[in-house]
C-alpha positions as CSV (number, residue, x, y, z in Angstrom):
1,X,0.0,0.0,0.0
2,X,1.6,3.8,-0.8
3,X,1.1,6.8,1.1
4,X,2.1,10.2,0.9
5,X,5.8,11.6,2.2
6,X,6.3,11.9,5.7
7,X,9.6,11.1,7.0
8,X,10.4,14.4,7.9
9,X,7.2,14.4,10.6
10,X,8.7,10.8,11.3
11,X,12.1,12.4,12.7
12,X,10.1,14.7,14.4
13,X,8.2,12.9,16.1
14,X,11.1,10.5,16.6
15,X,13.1,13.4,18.1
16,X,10.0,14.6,20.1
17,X,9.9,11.4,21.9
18,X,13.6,11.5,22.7
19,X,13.3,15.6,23.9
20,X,10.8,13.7,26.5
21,X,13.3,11.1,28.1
22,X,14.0,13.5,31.2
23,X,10.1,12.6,32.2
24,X,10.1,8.9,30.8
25,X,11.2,7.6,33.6
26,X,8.1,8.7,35.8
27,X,5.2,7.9,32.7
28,X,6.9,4.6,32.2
29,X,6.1,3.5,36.4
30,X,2.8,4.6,36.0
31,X,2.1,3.0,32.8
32,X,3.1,-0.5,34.4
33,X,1.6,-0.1,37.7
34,X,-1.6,0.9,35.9
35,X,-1.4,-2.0,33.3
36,X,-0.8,-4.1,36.0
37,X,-4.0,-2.8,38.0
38,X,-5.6,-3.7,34.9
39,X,-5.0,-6.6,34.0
40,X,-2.6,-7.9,36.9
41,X,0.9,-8.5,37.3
42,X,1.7,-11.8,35.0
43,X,3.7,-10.4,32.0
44,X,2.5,-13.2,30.0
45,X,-1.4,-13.0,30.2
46,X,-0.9,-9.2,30.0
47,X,0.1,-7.7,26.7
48,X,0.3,-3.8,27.9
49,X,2.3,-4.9,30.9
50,X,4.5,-6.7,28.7
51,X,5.0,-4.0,26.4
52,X,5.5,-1.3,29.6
53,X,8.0,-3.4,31.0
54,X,9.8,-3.8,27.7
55,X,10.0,0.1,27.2
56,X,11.1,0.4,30.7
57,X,13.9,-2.0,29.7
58,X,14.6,-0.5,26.5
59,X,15.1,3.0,28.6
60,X,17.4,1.6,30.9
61,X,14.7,1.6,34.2
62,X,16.0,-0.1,36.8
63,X,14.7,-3.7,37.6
64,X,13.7,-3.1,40.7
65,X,12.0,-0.1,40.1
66,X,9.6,-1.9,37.2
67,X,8.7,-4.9,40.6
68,X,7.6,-2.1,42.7
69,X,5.5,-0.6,40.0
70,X,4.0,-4.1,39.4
71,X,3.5,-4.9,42.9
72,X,1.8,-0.9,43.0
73,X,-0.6,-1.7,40.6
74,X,-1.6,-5.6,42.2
75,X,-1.7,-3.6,45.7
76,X,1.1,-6.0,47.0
77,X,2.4,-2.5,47.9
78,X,1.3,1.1,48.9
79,X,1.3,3.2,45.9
80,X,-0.7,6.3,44.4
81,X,-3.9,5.0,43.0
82,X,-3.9,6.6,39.1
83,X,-6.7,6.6,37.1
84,X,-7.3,6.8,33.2
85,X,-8.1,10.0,31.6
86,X,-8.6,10.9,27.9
87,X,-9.5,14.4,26.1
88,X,-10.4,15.2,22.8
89,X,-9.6,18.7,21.0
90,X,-9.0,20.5,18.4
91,X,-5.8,22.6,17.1
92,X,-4.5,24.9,15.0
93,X,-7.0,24.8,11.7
94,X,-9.3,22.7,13.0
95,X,-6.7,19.0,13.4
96,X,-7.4,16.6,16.0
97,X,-6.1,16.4,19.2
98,X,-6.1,12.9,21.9
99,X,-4.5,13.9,25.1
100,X,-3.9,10.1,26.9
101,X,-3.1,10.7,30.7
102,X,-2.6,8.8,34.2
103,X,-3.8,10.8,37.3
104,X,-4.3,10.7,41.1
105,X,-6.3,14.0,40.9
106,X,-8.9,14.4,38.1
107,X,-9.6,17.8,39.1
108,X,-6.4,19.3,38.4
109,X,-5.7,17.1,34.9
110,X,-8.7,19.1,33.5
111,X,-7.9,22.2,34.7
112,X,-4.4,21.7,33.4
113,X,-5.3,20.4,30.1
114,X,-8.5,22.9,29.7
115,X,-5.8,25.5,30.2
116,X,-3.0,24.6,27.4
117,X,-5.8,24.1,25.0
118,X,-7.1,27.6,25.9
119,X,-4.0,29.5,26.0
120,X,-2.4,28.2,22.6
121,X,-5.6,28.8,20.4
122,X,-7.2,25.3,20.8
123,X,-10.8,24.1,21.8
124,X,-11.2,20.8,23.9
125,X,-14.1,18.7,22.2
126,X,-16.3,16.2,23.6
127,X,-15.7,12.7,24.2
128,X,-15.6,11.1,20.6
129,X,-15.5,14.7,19.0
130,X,-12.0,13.5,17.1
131,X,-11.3,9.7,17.7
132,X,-13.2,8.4,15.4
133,X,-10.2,9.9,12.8
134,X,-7.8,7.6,14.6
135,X,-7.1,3.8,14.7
136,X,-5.5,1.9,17.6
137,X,-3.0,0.0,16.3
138,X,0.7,-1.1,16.5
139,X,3.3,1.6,14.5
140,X,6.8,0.5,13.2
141,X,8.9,3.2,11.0
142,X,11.6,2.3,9.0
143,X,13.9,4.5,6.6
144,X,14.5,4.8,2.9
145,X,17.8,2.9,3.5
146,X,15.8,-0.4,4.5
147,X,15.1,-3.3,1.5
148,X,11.9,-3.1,0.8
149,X,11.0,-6.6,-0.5
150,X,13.2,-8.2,2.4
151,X,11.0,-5.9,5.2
152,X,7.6,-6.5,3.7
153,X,8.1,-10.3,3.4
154,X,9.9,-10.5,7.2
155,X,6.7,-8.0,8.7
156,X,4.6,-10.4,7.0
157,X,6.0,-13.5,8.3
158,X,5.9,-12.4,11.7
159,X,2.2,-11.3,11.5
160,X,1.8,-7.7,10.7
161,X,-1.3,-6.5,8.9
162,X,0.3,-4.0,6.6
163,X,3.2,-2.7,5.1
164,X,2.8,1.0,3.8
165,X,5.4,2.6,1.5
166,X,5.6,6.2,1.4
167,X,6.5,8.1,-2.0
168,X,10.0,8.8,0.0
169,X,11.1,5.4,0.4
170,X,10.3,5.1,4.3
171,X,7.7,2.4,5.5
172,X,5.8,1.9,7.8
173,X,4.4,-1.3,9.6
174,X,1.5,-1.6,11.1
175,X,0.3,-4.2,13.4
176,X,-3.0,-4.8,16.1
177,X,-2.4,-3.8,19.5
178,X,-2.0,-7.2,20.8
179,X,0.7,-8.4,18.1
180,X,2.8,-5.0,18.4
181,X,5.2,-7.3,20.5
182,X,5.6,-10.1,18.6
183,X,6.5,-8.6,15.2
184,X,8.5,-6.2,16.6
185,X,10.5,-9.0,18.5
186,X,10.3,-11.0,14.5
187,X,11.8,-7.9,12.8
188,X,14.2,-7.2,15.3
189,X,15.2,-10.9,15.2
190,X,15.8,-10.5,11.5
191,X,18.0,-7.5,11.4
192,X,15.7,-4.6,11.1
193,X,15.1,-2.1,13.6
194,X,12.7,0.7,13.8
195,X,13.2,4.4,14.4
196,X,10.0,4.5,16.2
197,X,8.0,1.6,17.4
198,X,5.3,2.5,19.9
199,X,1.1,1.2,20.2
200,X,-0.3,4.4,19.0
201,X,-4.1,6.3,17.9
202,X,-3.2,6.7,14.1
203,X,-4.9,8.6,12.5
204,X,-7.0,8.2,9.3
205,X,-7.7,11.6,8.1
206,X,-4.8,13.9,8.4
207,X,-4.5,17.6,8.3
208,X,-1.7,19.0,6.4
209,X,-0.7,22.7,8.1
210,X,1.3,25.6,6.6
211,X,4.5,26.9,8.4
212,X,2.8,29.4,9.9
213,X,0.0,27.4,11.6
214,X,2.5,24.3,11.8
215,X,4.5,26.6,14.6
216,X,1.2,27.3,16.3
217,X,-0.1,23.6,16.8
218,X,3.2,23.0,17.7
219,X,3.2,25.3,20.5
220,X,0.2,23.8,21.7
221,X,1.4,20.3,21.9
222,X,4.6,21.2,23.6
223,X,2.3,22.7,26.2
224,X,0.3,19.1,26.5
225,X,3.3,17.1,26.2
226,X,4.8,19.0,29.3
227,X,2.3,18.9,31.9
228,X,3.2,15.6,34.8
229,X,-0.2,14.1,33.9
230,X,0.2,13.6,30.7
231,X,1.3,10.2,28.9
232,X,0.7,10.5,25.3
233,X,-0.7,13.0,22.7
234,X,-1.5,12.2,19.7
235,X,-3.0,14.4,16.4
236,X,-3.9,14.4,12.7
237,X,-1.7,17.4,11.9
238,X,1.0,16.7,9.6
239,X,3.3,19.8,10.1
240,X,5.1,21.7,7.8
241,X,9.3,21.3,7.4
């Protein structure tokens, strides 16, 4: 399947994540000791555990910090008690906005949020207002450099559902939530390894923004991305170079 260019919003992105490592330490605990209140603390039975636990590893968290979280979450150990949250909004020209975040204090996570969206020119929506652009799915990114034949037949193999090539040579793999793990562990195993590989909302109908408007949205996603609550953003907006 072809799409359009995007690498350069893949490097973005790509270095995006990496301007956020100071604070991945803290959103990695809370992911695991929320997956594991979820779903419990047996890797094994429980995919987004597994997959917390793995980014903790892959971000150098120490062991014993990733069995506390567990035991948090299965209440083998006092812990704050974080809850889910999700907004919906709108940016700069109308693209979509999902905020993701874990909380102990509702109250201030909508005040906080309400507020970024308000002071950088964006609108928070109503539940569903913008997620129905989106897809839950696995995300694998790959450069121009990588064999295409030798990727699309090894994402295959190992179960992914598609294989998109975009007009500048990069690809992109796309799997369901619950096989992210495996074909990234296939395609590791086989020599190729993404520059971003994360379960993500991707979204369906994209926005393309000028320079102008592409500095404003990105103001405004700074501003979500920074505040302590916050675990993910995702949006639509494809921004300009």
């Amino acid at each position: 399947m072809a799409g359009h260019s995007k690498w350069a919003n893949i490097k973005h992105r790509k270095g995006a994540a990496d301007a956020k490592k100071s604070k991945i330490t803290t959103r990695l605990v809370k992911e695991i000791a929320i997956a594991a209140k979820m779903g419990g603390g047996d890797l094994e039975s429980n995919p987004r555990l597994r997959l917390a636990v793995e980014k903790a590893r892959d971000n150098n968290i120490p062991k014993d910090n990733v069995e506390r979280a567990i035991k948090r979450g299965t209440g083998e150990l006092e812990g704050v008690d974080y809850v889910e949250l999700r907004f919906e909004g709108y940016g700069t020209a109308g693209a979509g906005i999902i905020v993701d975040c874990l909380t102990d204090n509702n109250t201030r996570t909508v005040a906080e949020v309400r507020h970024a969206f308000s002071k950088y020119n964006g609108q928070m929506g109503t539940d569903g207002c913008v997620s129905f652009q989106f897809q839950h799915c696995g995300q694998m990114l790959f450069g121009p450099e990588i064999n295409e034949d030798a990727l699309i037949e090894a994402a295959l193999e190992a179960g992914a559902e598609d294989v998109i090539t975009h007009e500048d040579g990069s690809f992109e793999v796309i799997t369901s939530p619950g096989e992210f793990i495996a074909v990234k562990s296939g395609l590791d195993a086989k020599g190729f390894s993404a520059e971003f590989a994360e379960v993500i909302m991707k979204p369906n109908i994209e926005t393309e923004l000028n320079s102008e408007d592409s500095e404003k949205m990105q103001r405004l996603l700074d501003a979500l991305e920074s505040l302590d609550d916050v675990q993910d953003v995702y949006t639509n907006a494809i921004l300009a170079e």
